[in-house]
N, C-alpha and C positions, 0 to 999 in steps of 0.2 A: 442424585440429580434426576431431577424429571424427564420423563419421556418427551420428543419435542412434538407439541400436536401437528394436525397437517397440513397448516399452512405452514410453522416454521420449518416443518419438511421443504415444501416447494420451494421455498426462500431462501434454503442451505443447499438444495440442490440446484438451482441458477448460480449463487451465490463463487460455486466450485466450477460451475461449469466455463469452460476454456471459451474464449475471445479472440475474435481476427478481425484486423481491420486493415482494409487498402483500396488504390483508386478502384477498384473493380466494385465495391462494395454500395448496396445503392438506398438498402433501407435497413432498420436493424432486423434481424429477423433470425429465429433459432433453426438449423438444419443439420440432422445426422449429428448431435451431441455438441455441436458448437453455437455460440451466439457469435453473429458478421452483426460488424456495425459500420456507420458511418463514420466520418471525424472532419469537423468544422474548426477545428483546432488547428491554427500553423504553430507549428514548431520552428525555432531559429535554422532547424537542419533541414525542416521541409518536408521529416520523416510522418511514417504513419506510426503512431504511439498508443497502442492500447491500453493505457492508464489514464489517456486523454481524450481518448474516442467521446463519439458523444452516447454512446450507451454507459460508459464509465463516469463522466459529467453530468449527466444526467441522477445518477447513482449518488453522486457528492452531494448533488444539488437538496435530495431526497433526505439522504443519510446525516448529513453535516447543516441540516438546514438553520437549526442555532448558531451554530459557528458561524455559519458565511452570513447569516442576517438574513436568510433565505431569499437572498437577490441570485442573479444567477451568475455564473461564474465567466460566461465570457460574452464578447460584443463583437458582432463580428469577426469571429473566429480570432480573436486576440484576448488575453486575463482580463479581465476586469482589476484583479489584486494581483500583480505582479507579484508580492510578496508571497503568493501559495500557489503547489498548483499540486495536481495527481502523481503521485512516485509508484512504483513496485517498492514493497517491502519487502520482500525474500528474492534473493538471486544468488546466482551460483557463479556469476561469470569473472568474479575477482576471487575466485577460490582456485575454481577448476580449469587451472589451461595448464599447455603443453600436453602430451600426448598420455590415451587414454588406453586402458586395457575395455577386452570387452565390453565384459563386466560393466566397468565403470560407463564407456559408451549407453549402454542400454540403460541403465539407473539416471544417467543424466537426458536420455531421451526423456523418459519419463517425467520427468520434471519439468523439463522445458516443454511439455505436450498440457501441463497441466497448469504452470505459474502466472499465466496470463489469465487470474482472473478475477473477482473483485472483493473476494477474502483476499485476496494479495495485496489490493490497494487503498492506497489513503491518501487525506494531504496535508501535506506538510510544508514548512516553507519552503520557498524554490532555490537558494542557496544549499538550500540542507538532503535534496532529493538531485533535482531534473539537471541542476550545474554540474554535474559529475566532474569538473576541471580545474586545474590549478588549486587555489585555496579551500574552494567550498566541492560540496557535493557529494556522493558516496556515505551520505551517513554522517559523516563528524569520522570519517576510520579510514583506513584503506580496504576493506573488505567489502562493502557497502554493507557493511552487518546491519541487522534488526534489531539483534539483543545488543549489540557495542551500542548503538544509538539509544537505545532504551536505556541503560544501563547508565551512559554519559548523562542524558539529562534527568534524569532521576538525580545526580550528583551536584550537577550544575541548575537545577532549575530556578532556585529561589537564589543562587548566589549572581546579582548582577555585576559583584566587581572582576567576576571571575575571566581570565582573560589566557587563551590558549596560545601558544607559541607557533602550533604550526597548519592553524586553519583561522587566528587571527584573533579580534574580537569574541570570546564567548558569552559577551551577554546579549544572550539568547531574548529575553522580554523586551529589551530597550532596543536590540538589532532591529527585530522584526513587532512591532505595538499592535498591528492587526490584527495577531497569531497568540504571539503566547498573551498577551494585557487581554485578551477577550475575556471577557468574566467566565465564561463556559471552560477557559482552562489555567483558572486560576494557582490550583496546583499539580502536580506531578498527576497525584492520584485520579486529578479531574482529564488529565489528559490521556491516560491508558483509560478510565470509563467513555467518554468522547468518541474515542479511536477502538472502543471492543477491545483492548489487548491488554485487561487486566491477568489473565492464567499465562499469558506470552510473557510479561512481564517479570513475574516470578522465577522466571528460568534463570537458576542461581551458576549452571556450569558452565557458562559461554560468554565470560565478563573482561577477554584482554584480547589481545589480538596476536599473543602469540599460541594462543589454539588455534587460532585462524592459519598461521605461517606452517603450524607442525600438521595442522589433520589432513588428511588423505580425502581425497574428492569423496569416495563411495561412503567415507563414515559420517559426512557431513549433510548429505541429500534428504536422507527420510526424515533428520532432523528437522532439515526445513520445507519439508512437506507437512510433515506434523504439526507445524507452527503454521500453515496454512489452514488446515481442518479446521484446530484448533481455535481459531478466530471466526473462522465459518459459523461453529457452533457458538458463541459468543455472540457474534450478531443479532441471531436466530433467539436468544436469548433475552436480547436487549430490548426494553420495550419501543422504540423504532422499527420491528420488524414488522408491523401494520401498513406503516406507512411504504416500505420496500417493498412488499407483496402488494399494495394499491398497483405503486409505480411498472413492478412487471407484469401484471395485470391487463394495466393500460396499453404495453406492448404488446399483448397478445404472447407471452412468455410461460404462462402457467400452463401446465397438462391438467385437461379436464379429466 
């Protein structure tokens, strides 16, 4: 694999770099290894969401600009396409609860110091990410897996009669016709190119969810940190990384 030259340096290195967002936050601006942003986004809970910040929407707008028709994503701080909005892809918080050994404590510091950032996120319909309740949300799993979601519609993608017992309707093209009917993700394949997460995709040991019930918090983290990298460099990869390196640019985000 090639060296990445050095702009897709800068661009894996934002990319990774950790996100905060709250009322105190006034412009986007990167300080001491973080990027603060704003967020123009209500959420139904009123929270501050850094997957929906607007330095994260901004990102979509940039990234996904075929997919969305490159219109932008919201209207006065409301979706524009209720059917999609920005998710985390890797979390640890339906894995790891109840009480932690050191150890583990500091391995999930870690993660949570570094998960909020935009190699983490993507969008995906908002049933299938941001609903985390009742029927939808969490992935299509109980884990909010990445690979369990990958994995599911890699199976189910072209089967629209396919219909799931206990998350309901799963055809997934006809549910959602914004999303998956867009010609940019016509098939499976075109949706892990789309989303950067063809090498994530391939990940053949983490395919049911009773790994998820058996593994141990500590064995499960650098896993999904690696799969955070992992899509970083993928990016950084992808011929969109001109346009990203414009976009943080514009912010005043690159180190001269």
């Amino acid at each position: 694999m090639e060296e990445l030259n050095d702009k897709q340096k800068q661009v894996k290195k934002i990319l990774l770099t950790p996100i905060v967002t709250n009322s105190e936050v006034t412009s986007i601006k990167k300080n001491n290894g973080i990027i603060f942003s704003t967020q123009k986004y209500h959420s139904s809970t009123k929270n501050y969401d850094e997957d929906m910040c607007d330095f994260s929407v901004g990102f979509y707008e940039v990234f996904y600009k075929e997919m969305v028709g490159g219109s932008l994503l919201l209207d006065n701080g409301r979706l524009r396409n209720k059917d999609i909005a920005g998710d985390t892809m890797n979390t640890i918080n339906c894995i790891c609860k109840g009480e932690s050994s050191k150890e583990e404590e500091k391995k999930k510091n870690i993660f949570y110091d570094q998960y909020h950032c935009l190699a983490n996120f993507w969008l995906i319909p908002m049933q299938h990410g941001r609903l985390a309740s009742g029927k939808t949300g969490k992935k299509l799993n109980n884990y909010d897996s990445l690979i369990l979601y990958l994995h599911e519609l890699e199976k189910n993608y072209n089967n629209l009669k396919d219909r799931r017992p206990v998350y309901g309707s799963g055809k997934y093209k006809t549910e959602y016709p914004n999303y998956f009917l867009n010609p940019s993700l016509s098939e499976y394949i075109d949706f892990c190119k789309v989303h950067c997460v063809q090498t994530i995709s391939n990940i053949e040991s983490v395919t049911t969810e009773e790994y998820y019930k058996n593994v141990k918090c500590i064995d499960i983290i650098d896993k999904e940190l690696n799969i955070i990298f992992k899509r970083a460099d993928e990016i950084c990869r992808d011929a969109r990384y001109e346009s990203i390196w414009d976009y943080f640019n514009e912010l005043g985000l690159i180190d001269v």
